[in-house]
Structure formats: C-alpha cells, structure tokens
PDB file of N, CA, C and O in Angstrom, chain B, residues numbered from 101:
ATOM      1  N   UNK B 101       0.842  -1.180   0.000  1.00  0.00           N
ATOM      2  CA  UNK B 101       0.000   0.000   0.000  1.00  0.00           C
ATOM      3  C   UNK B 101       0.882   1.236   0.000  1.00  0.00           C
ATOM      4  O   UNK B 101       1.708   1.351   0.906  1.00  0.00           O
ATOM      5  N   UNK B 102       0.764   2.328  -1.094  1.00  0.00           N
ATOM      6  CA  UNK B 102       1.295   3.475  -0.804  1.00  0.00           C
ATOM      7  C   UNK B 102       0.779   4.257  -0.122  1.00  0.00           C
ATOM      8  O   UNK B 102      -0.412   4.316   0.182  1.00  0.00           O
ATOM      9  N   UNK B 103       2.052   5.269   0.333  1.00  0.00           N
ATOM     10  CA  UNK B 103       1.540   6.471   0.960  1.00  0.00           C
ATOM     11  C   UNK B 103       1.185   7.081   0.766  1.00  0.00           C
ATOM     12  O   UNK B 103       1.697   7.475  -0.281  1.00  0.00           O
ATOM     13  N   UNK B 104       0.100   7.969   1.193  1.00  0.00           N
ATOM     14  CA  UNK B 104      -0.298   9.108   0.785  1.00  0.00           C
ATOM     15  C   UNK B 104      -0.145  10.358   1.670  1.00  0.00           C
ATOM     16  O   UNK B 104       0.109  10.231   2.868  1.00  0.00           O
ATOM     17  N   UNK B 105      -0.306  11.650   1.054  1.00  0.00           N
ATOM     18  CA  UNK B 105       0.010  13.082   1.678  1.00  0.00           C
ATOM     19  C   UNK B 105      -1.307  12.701   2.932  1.00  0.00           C
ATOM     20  O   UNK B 105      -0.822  12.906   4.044  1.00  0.00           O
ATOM     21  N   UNK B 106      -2.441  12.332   3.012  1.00  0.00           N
ATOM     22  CA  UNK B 106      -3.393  11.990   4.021  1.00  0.00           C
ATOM     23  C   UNK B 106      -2.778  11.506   4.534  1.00  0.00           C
ATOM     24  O   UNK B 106      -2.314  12.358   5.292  1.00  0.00           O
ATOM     25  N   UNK B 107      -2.133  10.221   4.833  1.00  0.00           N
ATOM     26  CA  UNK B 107      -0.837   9.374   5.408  1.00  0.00           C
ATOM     27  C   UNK B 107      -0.260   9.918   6.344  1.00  0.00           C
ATOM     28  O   UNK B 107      -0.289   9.480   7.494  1.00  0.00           O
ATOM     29  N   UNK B 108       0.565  11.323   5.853  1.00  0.00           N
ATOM     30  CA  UNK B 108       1.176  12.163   5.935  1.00  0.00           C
ATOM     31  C   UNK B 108       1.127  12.902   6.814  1.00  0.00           C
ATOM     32  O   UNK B 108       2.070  13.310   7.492  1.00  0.00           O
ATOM     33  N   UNK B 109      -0.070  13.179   6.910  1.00  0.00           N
ATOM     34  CA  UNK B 109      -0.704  14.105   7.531  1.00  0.00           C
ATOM     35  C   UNK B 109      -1.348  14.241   8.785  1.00  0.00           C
ATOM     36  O   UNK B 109      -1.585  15.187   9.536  1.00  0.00           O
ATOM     37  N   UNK B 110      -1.612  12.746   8.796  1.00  0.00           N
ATOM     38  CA  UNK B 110      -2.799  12.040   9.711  1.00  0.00           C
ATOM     39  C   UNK B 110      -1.572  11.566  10.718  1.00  0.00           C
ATOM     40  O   UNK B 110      -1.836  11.438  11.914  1.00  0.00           O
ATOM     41  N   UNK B 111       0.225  11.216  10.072  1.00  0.00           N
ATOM     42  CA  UNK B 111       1.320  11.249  10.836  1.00  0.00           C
ATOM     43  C   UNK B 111       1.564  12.105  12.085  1.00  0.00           C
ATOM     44  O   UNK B 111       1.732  12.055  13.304  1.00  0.00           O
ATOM     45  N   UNK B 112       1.448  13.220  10.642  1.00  0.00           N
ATOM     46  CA  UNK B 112       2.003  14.389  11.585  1.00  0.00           C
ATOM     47  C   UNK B 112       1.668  15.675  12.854  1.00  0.00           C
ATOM     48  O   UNK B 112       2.281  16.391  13.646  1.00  0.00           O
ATOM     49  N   UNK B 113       0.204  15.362  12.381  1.00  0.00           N
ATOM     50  CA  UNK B 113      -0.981  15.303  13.676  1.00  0.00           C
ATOM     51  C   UNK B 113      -0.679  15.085  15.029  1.00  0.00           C
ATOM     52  O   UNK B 113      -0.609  15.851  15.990  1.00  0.00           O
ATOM     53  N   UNK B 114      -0.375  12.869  14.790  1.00  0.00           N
ATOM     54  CA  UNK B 114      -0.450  12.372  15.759  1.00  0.00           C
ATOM     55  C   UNK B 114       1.137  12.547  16.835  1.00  0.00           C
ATOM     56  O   UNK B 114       1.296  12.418  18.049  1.00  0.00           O
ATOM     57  N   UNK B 115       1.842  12.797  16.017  1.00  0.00           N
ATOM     58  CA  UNK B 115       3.616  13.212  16.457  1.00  0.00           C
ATOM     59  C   UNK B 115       2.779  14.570  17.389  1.00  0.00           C
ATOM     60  O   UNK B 115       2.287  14.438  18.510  1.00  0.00           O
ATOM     61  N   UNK B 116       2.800  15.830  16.570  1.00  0.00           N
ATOM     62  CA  UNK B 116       2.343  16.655  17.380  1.00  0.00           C
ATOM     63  C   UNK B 116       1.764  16.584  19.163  1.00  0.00           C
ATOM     64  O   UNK B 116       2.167  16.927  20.274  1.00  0.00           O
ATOM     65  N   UNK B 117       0.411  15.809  18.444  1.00  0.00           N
ATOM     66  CA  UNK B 117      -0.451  15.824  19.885  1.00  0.00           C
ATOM     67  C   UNK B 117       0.408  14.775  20.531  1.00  0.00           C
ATOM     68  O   UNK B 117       0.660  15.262  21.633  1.00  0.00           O
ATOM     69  N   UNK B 118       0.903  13.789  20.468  1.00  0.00           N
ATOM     70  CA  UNK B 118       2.191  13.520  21.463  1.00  0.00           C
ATOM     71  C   UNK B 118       3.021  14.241  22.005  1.00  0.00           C
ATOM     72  O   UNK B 118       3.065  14.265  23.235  1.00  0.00           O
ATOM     73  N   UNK B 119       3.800  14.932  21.319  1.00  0.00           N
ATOM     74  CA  UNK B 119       5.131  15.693  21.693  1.00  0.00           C
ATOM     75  C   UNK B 119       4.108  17.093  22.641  1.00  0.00           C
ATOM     76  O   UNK B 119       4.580  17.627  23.645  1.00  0.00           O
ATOM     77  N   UNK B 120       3.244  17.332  22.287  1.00  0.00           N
ATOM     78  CA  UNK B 120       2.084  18.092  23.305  1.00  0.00           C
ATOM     79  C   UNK B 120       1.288  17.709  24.622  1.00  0.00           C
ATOM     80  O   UNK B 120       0.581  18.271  25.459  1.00  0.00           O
ATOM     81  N   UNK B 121       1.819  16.369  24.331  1.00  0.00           N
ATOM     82  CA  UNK B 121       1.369  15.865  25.890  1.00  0.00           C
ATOM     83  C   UNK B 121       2.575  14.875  26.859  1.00  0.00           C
ATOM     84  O   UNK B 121       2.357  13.981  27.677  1.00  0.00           O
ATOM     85  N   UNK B 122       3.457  15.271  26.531  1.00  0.00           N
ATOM     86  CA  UNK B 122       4.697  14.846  26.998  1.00  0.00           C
ATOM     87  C   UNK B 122       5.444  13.878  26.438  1.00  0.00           C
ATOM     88  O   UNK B 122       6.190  13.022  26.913  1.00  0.00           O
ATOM     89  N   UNK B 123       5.086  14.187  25.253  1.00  0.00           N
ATOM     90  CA  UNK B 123       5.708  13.095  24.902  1.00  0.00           C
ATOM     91  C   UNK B 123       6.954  13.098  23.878  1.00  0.00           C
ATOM     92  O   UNK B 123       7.189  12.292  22.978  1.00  0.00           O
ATOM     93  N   UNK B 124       7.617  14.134  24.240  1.00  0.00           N
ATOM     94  CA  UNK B 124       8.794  14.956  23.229  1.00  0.00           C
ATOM     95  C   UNK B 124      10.258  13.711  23.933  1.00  0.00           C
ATOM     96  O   UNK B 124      11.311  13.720  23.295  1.00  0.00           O
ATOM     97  N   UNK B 125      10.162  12.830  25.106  1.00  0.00           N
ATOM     98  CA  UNK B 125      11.208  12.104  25.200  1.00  0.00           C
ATOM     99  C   UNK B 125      11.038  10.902  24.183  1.00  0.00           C
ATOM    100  O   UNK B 125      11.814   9.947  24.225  1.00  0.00           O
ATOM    101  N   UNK B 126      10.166  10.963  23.412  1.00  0.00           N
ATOM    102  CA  UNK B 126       9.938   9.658  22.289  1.00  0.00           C
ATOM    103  C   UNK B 126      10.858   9.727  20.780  1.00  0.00           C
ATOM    104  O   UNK B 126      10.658  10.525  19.864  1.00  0.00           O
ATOM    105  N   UNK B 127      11.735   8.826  20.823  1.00  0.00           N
ATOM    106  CA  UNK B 127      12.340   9.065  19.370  1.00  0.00           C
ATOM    107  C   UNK B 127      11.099   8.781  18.057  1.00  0.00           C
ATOM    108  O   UNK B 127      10.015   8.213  18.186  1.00  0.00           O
ATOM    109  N   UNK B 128      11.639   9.330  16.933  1.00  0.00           N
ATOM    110  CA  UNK B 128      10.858   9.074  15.848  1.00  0.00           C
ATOM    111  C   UNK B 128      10.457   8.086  15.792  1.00  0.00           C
ATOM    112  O   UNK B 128       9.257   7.855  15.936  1.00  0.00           O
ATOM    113  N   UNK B 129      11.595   6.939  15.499  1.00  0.00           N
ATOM    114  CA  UNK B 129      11.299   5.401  15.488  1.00  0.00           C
ATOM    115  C   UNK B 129      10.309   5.363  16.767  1.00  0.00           C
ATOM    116  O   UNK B 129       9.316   5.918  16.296  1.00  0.00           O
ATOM    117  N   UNK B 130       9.989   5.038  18.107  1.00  0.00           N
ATOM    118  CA  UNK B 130       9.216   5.197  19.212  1.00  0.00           C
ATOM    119  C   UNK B 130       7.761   5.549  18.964  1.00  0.00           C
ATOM    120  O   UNK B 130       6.799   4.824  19.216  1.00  0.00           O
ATOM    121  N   UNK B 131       7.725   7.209  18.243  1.00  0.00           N
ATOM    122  CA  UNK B 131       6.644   7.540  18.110  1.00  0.00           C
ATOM    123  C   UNK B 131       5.715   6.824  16.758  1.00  0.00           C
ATOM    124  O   UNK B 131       4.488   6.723  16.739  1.00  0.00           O
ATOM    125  N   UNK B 132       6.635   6.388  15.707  1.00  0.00           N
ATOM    126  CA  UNK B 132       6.031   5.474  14.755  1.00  0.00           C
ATOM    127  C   UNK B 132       5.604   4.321  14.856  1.00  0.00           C
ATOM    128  O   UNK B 132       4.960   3.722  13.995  1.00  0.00           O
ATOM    129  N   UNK B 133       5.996   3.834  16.137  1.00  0.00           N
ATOM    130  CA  UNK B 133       6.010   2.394  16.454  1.00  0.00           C
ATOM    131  C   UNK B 133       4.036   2.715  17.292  1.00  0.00           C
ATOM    132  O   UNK B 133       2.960   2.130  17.167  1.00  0.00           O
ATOM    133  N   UNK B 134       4.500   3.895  18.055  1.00  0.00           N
ATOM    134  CA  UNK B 134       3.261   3.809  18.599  1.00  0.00           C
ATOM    135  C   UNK B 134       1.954   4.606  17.341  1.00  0.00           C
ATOM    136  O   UNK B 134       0.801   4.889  17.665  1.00  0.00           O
ATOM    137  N   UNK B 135       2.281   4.722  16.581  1.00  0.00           N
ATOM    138  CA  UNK B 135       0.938   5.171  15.457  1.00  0.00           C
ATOM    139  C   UNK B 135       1.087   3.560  15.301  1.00  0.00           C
ATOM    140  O   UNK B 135       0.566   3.014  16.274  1.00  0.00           O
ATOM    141  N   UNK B 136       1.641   2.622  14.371  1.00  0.00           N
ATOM    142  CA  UNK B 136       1.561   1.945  13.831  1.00  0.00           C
ATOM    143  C   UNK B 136       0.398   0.859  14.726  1.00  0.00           C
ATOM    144  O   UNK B 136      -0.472   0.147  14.224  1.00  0.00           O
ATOM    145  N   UNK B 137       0.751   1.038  16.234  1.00  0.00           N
ATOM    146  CA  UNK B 137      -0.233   0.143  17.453  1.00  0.00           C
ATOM    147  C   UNK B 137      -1.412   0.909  17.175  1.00  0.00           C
ATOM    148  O   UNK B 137      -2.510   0.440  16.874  1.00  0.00           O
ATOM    149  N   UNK B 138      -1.134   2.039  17.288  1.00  0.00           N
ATOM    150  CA  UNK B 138      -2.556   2.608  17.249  1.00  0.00           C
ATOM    151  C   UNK B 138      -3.702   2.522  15.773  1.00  0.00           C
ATOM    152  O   UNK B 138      -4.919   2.578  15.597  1.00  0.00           O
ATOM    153  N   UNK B 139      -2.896   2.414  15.216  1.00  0.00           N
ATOM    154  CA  UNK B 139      -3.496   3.027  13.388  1.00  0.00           C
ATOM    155  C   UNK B 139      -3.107   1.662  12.648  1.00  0.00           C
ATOM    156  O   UNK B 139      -2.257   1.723  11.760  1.00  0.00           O
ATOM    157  N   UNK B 140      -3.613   0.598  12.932  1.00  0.00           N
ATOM    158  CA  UNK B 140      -3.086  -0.786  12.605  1.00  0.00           C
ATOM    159  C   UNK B 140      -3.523  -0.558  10.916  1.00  0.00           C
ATOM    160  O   UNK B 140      -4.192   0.453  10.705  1.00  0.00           O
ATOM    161  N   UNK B 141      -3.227  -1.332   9.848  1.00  0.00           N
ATOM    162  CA  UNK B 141      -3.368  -1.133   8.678  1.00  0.00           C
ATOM    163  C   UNK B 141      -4.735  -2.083   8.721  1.00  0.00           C
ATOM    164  O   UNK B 141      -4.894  -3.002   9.524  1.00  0.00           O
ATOM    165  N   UNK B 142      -5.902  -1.592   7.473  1.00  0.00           N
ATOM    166  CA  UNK B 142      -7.249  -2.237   7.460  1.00  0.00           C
ATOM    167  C   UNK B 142      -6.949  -3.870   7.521  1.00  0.00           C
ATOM    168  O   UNK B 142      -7.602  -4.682   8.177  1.00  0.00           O
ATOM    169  N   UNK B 143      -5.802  -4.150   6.677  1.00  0.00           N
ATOM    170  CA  UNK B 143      -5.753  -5.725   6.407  1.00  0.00           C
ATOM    171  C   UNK B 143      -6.043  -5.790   7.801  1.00  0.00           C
ATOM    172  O   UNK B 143      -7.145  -5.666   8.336  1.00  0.00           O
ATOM    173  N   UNK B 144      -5.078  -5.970   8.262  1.00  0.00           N
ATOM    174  CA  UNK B 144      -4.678  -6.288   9.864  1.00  0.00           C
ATOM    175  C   UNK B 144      -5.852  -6.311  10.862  1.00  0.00           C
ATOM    176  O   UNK B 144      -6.196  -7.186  11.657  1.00  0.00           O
ATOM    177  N   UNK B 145      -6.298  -5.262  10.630  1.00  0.00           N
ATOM    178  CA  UNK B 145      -7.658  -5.145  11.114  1.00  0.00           C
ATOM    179  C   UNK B 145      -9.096  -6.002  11.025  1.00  0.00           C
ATOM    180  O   UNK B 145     -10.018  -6.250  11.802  1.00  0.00           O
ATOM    181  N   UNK B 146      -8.725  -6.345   9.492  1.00  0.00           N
ATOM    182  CA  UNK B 146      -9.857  -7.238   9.117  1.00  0.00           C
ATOM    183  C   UNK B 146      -9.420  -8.722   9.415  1.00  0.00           C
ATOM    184  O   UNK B 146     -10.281  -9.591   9.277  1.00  0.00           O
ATOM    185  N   UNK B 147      -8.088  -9.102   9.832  1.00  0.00           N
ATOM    186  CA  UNK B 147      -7.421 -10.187   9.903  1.00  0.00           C
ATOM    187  C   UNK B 147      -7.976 -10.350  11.214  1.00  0.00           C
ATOM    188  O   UNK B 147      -8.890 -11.173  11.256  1.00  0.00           O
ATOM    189  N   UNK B 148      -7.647  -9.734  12.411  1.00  0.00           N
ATOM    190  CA  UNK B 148      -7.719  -9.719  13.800  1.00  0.00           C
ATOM    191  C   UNK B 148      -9.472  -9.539  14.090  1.00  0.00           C
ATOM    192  O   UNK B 148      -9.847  -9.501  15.262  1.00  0.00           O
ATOM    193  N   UNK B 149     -10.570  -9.424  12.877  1.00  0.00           N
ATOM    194  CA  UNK B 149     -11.494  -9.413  13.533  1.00  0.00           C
ATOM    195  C   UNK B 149     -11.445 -10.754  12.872  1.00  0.00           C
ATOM    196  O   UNK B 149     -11.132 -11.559  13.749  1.00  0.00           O
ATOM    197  N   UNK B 150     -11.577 -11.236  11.964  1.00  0.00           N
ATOM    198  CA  UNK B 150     -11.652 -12.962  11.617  1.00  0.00           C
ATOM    199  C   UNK B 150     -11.175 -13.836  12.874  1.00  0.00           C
ATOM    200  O   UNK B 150     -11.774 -14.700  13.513  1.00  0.00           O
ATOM    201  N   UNK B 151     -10.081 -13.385  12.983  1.00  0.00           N
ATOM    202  CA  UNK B 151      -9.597 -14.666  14.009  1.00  0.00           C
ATOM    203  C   UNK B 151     -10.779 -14.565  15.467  1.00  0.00           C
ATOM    204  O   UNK B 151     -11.467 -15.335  16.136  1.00  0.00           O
ATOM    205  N   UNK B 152     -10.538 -13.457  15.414  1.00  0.00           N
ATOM    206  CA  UNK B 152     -11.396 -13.363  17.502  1.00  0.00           C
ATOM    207  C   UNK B 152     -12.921 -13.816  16.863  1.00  0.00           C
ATOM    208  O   UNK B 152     -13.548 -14.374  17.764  1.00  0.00           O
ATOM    209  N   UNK B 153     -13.606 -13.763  15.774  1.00  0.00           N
ATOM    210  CA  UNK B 153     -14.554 -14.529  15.377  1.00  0.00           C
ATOM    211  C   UNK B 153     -14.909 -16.039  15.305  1.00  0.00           C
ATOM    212  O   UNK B 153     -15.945 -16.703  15.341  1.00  0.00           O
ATOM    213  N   UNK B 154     -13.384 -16.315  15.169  1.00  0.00           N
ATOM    214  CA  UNK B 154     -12.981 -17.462  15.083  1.00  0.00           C
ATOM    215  C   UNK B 154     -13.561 -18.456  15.776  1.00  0.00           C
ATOM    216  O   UNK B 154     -14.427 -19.330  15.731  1.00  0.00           O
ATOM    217  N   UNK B 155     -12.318 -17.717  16.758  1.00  0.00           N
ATOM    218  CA  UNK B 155     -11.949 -17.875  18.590  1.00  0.00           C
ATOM    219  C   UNK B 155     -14.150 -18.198  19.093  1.00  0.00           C
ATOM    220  O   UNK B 155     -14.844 -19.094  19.574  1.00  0.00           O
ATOM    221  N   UNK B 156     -14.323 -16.825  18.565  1.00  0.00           N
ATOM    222  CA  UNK B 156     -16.243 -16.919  19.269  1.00  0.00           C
ATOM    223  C   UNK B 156     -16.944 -18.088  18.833  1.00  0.00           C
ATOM    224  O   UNK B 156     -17.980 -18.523  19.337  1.00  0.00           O
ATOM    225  N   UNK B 157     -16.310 -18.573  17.854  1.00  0.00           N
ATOM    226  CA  UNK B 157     -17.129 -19.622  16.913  1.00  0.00           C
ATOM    227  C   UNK B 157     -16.681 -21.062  17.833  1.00  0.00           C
ATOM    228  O   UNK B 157     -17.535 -21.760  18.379  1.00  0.00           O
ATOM    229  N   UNK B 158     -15.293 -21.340  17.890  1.00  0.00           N
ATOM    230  CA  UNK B 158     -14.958 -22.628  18.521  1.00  0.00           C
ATOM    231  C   UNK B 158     -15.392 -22.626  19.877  1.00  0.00           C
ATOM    232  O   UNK B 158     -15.376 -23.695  20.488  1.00  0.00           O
ATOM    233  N   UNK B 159     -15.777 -21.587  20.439  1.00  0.00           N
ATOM    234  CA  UNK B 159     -16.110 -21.338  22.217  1.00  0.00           C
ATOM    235  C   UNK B 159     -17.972 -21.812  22.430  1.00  0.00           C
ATOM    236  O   UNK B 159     -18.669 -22.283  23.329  1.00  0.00           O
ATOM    237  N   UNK B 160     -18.163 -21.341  21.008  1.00  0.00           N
ATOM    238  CA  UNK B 160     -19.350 -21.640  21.243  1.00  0.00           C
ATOM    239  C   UNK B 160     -20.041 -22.725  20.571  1.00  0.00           C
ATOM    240  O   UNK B 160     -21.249 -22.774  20.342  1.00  0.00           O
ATOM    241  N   UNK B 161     -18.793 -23.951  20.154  1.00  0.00           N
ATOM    242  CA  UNK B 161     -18.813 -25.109  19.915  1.00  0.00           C
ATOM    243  C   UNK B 161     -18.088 -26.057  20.806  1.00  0.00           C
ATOM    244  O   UNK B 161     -17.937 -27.228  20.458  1.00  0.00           O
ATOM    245  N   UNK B 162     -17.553 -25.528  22.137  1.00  0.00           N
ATOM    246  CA  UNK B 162     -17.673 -26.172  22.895  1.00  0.00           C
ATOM    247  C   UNK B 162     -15.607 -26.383  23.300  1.00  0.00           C
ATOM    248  O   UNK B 162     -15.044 -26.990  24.212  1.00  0.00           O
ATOM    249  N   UNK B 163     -15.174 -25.752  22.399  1.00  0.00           N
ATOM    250  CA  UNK B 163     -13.909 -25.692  22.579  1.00  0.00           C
ATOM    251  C   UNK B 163     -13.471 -24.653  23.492  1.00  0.00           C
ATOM    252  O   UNK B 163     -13.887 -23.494  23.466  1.00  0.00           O
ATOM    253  N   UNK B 164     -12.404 -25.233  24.498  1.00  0.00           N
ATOM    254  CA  UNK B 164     -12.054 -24.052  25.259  1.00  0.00           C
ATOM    255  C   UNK B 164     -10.484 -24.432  25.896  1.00  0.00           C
ATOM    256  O   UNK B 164      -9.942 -24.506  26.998  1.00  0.00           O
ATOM    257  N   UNK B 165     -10.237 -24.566  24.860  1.00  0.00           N
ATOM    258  CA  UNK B 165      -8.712 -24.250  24.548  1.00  0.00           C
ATOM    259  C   UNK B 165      -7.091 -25.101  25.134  1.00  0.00           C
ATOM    260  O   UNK B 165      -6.560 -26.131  24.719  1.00  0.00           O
ATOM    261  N   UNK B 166      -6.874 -24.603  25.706  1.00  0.00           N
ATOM    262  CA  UNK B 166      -5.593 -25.398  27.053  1.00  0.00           C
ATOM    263  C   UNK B 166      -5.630 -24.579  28.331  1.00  0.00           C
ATOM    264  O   UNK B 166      -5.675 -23.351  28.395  1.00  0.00           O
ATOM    265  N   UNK B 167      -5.607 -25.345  29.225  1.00  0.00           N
ATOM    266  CA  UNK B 167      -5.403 -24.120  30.520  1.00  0.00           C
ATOM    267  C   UNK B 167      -3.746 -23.624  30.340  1.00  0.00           C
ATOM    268  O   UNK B 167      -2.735 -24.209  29.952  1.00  0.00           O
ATOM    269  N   UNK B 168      -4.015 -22.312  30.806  1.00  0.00           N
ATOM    270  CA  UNK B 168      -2.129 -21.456  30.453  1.00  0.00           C
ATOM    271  C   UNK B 168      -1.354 -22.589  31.253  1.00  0.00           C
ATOM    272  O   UNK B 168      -0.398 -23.027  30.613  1.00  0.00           O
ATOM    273  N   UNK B 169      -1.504 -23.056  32.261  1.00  0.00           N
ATOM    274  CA  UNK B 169      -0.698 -24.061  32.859  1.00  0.00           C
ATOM    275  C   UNK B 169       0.412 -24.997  32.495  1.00  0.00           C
ATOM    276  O   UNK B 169       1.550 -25.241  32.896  1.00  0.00           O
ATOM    277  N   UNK B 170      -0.674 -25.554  31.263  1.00  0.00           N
ATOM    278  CA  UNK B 170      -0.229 -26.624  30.408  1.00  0.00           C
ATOM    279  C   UNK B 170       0.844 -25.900  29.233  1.00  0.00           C
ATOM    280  O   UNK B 170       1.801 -26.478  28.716  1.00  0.00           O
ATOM    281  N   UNK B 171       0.519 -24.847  29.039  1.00  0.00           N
ATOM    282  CA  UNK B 171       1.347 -23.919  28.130  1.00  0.00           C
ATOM    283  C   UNK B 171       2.917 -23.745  28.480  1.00  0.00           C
ATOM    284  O   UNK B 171       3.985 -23.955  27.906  1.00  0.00           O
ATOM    285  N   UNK B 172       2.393 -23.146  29.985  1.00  0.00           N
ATOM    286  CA  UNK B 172       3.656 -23.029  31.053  1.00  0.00           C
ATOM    287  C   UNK B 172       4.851 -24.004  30.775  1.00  0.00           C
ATOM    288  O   UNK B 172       5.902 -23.796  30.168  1.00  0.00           O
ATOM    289  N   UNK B 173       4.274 -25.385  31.542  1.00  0.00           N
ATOM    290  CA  UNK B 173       4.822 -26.465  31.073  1.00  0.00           C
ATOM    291  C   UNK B 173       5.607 -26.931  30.314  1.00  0.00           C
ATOM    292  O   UNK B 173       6.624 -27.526  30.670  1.00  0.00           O
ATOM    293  N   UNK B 174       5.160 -26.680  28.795  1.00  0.00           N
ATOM    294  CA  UNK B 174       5.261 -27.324  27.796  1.00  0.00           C
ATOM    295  C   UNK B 174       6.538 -26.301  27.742  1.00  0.00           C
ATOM    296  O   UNK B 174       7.583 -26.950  27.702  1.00  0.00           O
ATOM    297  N   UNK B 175       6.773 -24.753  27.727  1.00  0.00           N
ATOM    298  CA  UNK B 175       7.340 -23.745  27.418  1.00  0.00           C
ATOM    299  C   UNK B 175       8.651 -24.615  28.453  1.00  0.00           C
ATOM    300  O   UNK B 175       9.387 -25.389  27.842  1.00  0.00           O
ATOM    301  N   UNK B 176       8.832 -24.464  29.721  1.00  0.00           N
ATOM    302  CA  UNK B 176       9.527 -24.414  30.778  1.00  0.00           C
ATOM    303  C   UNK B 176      10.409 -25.959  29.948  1.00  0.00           C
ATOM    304  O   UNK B 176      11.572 -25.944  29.544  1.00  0.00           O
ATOM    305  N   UNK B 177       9.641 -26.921  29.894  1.00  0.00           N
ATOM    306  CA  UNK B 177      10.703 -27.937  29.479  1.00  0.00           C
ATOM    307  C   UNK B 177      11.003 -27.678  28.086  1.00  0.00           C
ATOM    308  O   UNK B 177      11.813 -28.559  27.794  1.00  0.00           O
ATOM    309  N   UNK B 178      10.678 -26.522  26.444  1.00  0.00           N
ATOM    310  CA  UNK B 178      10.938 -26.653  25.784  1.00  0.00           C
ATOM    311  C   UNK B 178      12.349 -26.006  25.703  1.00  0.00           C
ATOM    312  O   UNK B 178      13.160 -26.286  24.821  1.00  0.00           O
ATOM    313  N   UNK B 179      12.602 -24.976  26.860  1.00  0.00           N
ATOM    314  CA  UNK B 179      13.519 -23.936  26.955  1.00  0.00           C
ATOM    315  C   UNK B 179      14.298 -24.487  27.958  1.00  0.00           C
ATOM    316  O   UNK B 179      15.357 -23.948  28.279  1.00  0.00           O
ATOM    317  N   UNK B 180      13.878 -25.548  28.517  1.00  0.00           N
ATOM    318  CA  UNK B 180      14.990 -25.999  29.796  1.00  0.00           C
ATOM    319  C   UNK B 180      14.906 -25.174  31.190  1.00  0.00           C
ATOM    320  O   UNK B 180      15.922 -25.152  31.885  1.00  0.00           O
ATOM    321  N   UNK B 181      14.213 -24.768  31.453  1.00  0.00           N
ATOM    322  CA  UNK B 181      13.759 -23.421  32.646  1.00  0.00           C
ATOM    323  C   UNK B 181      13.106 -24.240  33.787  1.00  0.00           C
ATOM    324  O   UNK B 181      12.518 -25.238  33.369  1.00  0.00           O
ATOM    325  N   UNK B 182      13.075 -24.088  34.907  1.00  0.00           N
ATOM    326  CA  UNK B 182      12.645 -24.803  36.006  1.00  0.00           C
ATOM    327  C   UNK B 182      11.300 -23.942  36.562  1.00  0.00           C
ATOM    328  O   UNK B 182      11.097 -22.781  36.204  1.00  0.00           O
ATOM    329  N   UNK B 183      10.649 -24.476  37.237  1.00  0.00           N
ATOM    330  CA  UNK B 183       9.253 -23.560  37.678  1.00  0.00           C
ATOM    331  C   UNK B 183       9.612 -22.787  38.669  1.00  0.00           C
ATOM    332  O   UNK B 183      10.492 -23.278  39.375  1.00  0.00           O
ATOM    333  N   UNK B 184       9.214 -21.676  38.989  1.00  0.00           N
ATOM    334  CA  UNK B 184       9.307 -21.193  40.736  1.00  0.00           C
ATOM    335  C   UNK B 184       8.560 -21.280  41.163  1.00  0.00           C
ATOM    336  O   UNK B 184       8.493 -20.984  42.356  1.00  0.00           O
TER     337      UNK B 184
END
C-alpha cells in the first residue's frame, strides 16, 4: 500500500499531539512504532477481527482451549527453565 500526503498528515498530527502531551522524550522510530499500534493497517484489522470470530465460533462449539498451565509447562521444558 502506498503512501499518501493523508498518510502524511494524519502522521504528523499524531507526532504533534504527542510531543504536546509529553511526549517529546519519544524518538521518531518510538513515536512510529506507537501510530503503527494505534493506526493498525485495514488488512490487519480485518485479519484480527476474523480470528477473535474465530476464537467466538470454537467457544461456542464447545472448545475451550488449554489451561495457560499446560502452556507453562510445555514452554519451561521446551527452553529448559525450572518452575518457581
């Protein structure tokens, strides 16, 4: 997707009203990182509502997932890490 001067604009806005509310210790890279969280691109958007649709669809077929526990677990011996 190209950029556009709206792009641009809608950037340089959001830099502003940052650096206007304290937020002038943020490097460029920093402050782009946080538009990009904020101002996710439509794909992305339309991606992340599919999935959590998803997610609503298998929950309400009766799936409900792994307890984090088992996650824990699985993580702790894949990395070699001991529990505390």
């Amino acid at each position: 997707m190209a950029t556009t001067g709206e792009d641009l604009d809608r950037f340089s806005m959001f830099v502003r009203q940052r650096i206007g509310t304290g937020g002038s210790n943020l490097s460029l890279d920093d402050l782009f990182d946080l538009w990009r969280t904020e101002n996710p691109p439509e794909s992305l958007y339309a991606e992340n509502v599919a999935a959590v649709n998803a997610a609503i669809a298998d929950f309400r077929n009766g799936d409900r997932g792994t307890p984090a526990g088992e996650h824990s677990a699985q993580l702790r011996t894949q990395f070699g890490t001991a529990a505390e």
